[in-house]
ZAMARGU-4260 file (C-alpha; in steps of 0.2 Angstrom, whole numbers, plus 5000, padded with zeros to 4 digits):
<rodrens>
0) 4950/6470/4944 | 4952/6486/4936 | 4973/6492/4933 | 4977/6511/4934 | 4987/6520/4920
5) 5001/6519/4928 | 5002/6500/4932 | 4994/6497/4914 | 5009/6509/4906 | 5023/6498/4918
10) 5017/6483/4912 | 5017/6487/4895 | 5033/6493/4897 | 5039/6477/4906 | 5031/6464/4891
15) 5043/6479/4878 | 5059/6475/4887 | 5056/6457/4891 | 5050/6455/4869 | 5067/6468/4870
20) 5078/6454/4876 | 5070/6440/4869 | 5074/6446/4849 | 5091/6453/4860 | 5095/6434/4862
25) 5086/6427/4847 | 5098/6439/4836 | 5113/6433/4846 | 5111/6414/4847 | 5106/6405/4833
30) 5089/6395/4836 | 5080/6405/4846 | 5074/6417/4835 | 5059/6407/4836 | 5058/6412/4852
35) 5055/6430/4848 | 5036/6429/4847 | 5028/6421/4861 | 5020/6404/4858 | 5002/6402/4859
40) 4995/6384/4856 | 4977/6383/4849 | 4971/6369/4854 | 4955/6359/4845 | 4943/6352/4860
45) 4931/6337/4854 | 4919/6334/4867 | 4908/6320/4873 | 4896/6319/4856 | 4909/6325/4844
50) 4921/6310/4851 | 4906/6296/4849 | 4904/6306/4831 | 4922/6303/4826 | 4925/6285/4831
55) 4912/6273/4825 | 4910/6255/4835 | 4918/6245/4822 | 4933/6258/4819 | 4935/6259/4838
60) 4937/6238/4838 | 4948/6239/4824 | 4959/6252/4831 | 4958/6244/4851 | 4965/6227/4843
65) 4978/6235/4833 | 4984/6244/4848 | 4985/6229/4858 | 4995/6222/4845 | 5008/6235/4843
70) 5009/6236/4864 | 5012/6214/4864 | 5026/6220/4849 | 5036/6234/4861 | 5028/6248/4848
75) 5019/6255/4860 | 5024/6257/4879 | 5013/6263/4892 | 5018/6266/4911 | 5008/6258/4925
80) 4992/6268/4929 | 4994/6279/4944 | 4979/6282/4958 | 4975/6297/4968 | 4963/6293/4981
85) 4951/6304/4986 | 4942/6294/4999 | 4927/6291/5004 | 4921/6296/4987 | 4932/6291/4971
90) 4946/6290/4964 | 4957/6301/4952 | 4967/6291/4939 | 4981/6297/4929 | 4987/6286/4911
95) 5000/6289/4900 | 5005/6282/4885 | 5017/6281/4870 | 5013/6276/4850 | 5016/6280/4832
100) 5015/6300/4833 | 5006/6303/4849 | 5009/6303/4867 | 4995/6303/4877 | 4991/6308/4895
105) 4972/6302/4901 | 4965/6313/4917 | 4950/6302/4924 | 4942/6298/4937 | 4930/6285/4947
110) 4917/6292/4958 | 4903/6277/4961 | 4892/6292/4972 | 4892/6303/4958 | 4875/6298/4950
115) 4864/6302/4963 | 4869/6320/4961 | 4866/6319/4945 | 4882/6319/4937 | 4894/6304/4931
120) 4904/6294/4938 | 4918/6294/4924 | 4923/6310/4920 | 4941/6317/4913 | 4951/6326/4900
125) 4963/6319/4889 | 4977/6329/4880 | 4987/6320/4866 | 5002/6329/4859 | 5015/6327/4847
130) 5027/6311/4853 | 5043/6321/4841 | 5043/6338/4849 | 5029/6337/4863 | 5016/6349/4858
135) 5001/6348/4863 | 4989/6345/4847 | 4971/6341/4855 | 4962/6340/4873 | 4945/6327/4871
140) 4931/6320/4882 | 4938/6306/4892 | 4921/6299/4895 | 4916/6295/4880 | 4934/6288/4874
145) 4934/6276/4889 | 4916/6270/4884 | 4922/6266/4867 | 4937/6258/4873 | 4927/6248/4885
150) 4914/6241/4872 | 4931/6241/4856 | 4940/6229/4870 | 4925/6218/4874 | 4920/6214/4856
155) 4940/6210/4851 | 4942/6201/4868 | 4925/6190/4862 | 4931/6187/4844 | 4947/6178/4850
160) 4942/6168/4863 | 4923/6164/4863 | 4916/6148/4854 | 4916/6150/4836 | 4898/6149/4836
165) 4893/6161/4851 | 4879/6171/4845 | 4869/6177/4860 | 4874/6193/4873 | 4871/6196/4891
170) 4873/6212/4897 | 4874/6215/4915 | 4875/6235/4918 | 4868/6242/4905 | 4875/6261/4910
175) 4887/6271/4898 | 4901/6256/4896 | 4886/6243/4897 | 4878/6251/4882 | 4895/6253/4872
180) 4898/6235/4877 | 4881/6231/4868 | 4885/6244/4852 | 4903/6236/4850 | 4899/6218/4851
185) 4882/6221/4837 | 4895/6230/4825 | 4904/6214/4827 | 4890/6203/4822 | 4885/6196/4840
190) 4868/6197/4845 | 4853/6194/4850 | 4855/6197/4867 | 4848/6201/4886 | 4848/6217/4894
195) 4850/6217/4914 | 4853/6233/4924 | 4844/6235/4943 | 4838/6250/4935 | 4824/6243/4922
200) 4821/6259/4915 | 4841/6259/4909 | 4841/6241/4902 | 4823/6245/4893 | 4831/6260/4884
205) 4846/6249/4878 | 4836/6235/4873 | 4826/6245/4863 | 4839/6255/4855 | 4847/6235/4852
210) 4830/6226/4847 | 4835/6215/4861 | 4825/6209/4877 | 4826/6214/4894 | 4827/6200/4908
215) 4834/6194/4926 | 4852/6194/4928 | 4850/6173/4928 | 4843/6175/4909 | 4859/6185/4905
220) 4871/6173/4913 | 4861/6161/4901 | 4870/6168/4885 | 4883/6163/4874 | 4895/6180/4880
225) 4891/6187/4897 | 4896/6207/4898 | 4898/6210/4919 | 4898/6231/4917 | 4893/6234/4937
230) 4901/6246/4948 | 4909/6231/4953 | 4903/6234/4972 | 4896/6217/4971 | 4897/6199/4966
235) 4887/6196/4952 | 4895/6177/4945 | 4898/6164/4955 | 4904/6148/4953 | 4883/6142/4951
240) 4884/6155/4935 | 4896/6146/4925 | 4893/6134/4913 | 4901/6124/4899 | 4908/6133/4883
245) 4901/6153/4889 | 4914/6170/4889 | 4914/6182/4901 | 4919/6200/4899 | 4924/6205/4916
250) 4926/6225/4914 | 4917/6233/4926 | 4933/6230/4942 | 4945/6242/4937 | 4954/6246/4954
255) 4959/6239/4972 | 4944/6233/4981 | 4931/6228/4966 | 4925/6214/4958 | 4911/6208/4948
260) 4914/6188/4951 | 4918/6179/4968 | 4937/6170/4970 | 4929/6152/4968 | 4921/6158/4950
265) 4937/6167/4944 | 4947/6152/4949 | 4938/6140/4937 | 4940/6148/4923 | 4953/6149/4909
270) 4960/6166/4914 | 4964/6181/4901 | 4968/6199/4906 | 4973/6215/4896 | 4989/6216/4907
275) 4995/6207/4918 | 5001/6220/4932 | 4986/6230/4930 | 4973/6215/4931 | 4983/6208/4947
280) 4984/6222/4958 | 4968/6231/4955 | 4957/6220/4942 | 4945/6206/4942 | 4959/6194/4945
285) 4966/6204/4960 | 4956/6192/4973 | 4962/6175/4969 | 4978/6180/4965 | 4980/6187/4983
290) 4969/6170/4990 | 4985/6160/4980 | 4972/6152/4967 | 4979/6160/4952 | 4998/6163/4945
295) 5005/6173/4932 | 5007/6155/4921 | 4987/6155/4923 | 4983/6170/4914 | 4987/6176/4895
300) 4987/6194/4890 | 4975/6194/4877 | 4990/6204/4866 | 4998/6189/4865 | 4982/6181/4858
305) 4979/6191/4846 | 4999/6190/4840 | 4996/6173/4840 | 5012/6172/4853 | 5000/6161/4865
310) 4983/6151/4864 | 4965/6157/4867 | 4952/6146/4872 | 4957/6128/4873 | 4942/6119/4867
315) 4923/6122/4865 | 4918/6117/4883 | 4930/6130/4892 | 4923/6145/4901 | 4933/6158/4896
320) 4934/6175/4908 | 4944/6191/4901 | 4947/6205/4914 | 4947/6221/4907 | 4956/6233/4918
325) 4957/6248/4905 | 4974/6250/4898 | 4981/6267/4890 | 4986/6261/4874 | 4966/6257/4869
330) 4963/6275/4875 | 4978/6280/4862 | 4971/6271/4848 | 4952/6278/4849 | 4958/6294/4854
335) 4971/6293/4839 | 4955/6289/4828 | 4946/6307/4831 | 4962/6316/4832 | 4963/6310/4812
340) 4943/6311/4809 | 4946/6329/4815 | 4961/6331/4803 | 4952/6325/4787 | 4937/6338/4791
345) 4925/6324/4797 | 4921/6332/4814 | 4923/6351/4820 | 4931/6355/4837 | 4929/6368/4848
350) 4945/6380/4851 | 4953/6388/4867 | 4970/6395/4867 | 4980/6390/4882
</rodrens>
């Protein structure tokens, strides 16, 4: 919309007497003279490819375990995640979190219809800022951090609690956090593995980026450490699937109302989570814990794992299940990582000035 003279002079006018009073009180009361030129953040955006470029799989797993380590120490704190419904298509979910010099706010969402218009179910924004004075320092591509997150907590997760031996990898859902699942546990040093998706064309591109092989979901459920990475709409283990000394990497229920594995299956197994609250009210473990099959003494944060504060597996013929319900302090650490990969010059960002 085009402004006449007159309207273009007033407002001129308006912005010299409100910069008038602004040096006016930045002359009169000592630290605001600051406030005598308007602030402007730039802000550096990294998005989806620039993010996967910043972050490698092994610094994402190296970053996600430290995190979990500092959130089991009280370093790190991170409020309960907060849905926004937005029925009968998704869900919007908003994540914050607190460590070292960041704060962090995650913007993302869950829409399972998304794909068949052609776009993705995960999409968001996340801006970290300054935890000392709160300035915003960087906005990044949600997606891509959540995917490296997903895959960092799997391979950590299958590192403290899977046989000492276990070699081979199932991947069941071999989408986005499937694929990153796969990438993270090879850059730990597990493989070879299966490739399962309903869509063969999906696990075929994974298993040849991986060397791997494609097969049925039963071959998958076969291996040493089983990936569940669905949309978490239907059961996919059940109490038939488990067997004597495998892992499971639950992470694909990550609300109210999903789940990859049916009560009975999640009941016999030696339970782990990412945190407790999370996992009990909208995770993996939500179902049993409502049927009043599993307790709060039946499952170990995999934090205190790692801290050595509680045992992992308990012998070699355990079936171990972690359920990963996405935690904000694994989105802090990997979005921590590009943050300083863009500060030492490794990456470029884009710009917009807010």
């Amino acid at each position: 919309m085009k402004r006449s003279n007159a309207a273009t002079t007033a407002a001129a006018s308006s912005a010299e007497a409100v910069g008038a009073t602004i040096v006016s009180f930045g002359r009169r009361f000592i630290g605001l003279t600051s406030v005598s030129c308007a602030f402007v953040p730039s802000l550096p955006v990294l998005d989806h490819d620039t993010v996967l470029g910043a972050v490698s799989a092994r610094m994402a797993i190296d970053r996600v375990r430290d995190g979990l380590l500092r959130f089991q120490a009280g370093e790190w704190v991170m409020p309960s995640k907060v849905y926004l419904e937005s029925p009968p298509f998704g869900d919007f979910r908003a994540m914050p979190a607190r460590g070292a010099r960041f704060a962090l706010l995650k913007w993302v969402t869950s829409f399972p219809g998304n794909p068949a218009l052609g776009l993705p179910t995960v999409t968001g924004v996340i801006c970290l800022s300054n935890a000392e004075n709160g300035e915003p320092l960087m906005l990044m591509d949600a997606r891509s951090v959540t995917a490296l997150r997903t895959g960092a907590v799997a391979a950590v997760a299958t590192e403290a609690l899977a046989r000492a031996d276990a070699r081979t990898v199932g991947i069941i859902g071999c989408g986005l956090h499937g694929a990153w699942a796969a990438r993270c546990l090879v850059a730990a040093g597990y493989g070879p593995g299966v490739c399962h998706d309903p869509r063969a064309d999906v696990a075929d591109v994974l298993a040849r980026e991986l060397e791997w092989s494609t097969g049925s979901r039963a071959e998958a459920l076969r291996c040493d450490v089983v990936c569940c990475v669905t949309p978490g709409t239907e059961i996919v283990v059940d109490v038939g699937s488990l067997r004597a000394g495998m892992h499971l990497n639950m992470l694909g229920a990550d609300g109210p109302g999903k789940a990859e594995a049916s009560v009975g299956a999640v009941a016999s197994c030696t339970l782990f989570c990412d945190e407790w609250e999370q996992a009990s009210h909208g995770g993996e473990l939500t179902g049993a814990v409502n049927a009043g099959l599993v307790t709060r003494d039946r499952v170990t944060e995999l934090g205190a794992v790692l801290a050595g504060d509680a045992p992992g597996r308990p012998g070699p013929d355990a079936v171990t299940l972690f359920d990963s319900t996405g935690l904000a302090v694994q989105d802090l650490a990997v979005a921590a990582a590009a943050f300083e990969a863009w500060e030492d010059n490794r990456v470029e960002a884009q710009t917009v000035v807010l």
